[in-house]
C-alpha positions as CSV (number, residue, x, y, z in Angstrom):
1,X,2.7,1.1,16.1
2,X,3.2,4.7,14.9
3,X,3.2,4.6,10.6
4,X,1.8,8.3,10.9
5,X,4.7,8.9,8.8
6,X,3.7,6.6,6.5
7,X,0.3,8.4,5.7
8,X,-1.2,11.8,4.0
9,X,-1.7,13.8,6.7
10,X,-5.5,13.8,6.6
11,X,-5.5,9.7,7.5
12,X,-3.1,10.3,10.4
13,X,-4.3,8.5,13.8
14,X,-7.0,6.4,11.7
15,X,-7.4,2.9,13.4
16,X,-5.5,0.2,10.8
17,X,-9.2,-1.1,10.2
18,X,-9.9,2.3,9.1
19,X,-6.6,2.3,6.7
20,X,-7.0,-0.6,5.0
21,X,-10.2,0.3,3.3
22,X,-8.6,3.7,3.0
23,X,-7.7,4.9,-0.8
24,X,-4.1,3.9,-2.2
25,X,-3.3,7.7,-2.2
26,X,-3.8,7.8,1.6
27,X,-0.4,6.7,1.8
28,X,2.6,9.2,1.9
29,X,3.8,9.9,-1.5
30,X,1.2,8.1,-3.5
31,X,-0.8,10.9,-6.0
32,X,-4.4,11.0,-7.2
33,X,-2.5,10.3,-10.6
34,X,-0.6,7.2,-9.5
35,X,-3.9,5.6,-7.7
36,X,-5.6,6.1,-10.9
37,X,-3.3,3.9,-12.5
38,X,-2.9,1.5,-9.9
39,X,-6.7,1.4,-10.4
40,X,-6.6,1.0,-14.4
41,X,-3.6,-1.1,-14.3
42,X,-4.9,-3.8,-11.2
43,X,-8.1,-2.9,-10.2
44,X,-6.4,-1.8,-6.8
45,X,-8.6,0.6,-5.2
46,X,-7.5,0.6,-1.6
47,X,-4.5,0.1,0.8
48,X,-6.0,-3.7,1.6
49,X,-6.4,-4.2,-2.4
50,X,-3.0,-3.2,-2.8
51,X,-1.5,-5.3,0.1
52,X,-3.1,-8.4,-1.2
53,X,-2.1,-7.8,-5.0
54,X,-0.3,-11.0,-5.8
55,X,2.0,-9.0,-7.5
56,X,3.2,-7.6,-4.5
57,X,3.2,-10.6,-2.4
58,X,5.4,-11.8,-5.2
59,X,7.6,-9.4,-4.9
60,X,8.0,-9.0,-1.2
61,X,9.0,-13.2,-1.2
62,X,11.6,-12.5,-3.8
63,X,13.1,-9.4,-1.7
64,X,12.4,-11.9,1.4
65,X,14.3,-14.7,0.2
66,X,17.1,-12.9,-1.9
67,X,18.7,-11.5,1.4
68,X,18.6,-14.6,3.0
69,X,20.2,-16.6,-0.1
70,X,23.8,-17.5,0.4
């Protein structure tokens, strides 16, 4: 799976091991700044912290289930 595009250059062809200990600004359009608050705000430090924020899980099911709902 290529998700090159999905990554700040410099983190480009890193194993997904590699990425998910990775900072949250590794990924494509995600500053220093917005990290930093992801970190204040959650305590998210890295992509894995930020995949398993239950917040986002939340969120994904809603999105999930909302396009399946008739």
């Amino acid at each position: 799976m290529n998700i090159n595009f999905a990554l700040d250059k410099a983190y480009e062809g890193k194993s997904f091991k590699e990425l998910v200990d990775a900072p949250v600004d590794a990924l494509a359009g995600v500053s220093a700044k917005d990290a930093e608050l992801l970190k204040q705000a959650f305590g998210v430090k890295t992509i894995g912290d930020l995949a398993k924020l239950k917040y986002v899980k939340w969120a994904q099911a809603i999105a999930n289930l909302a396009e399946s709902e008739q």
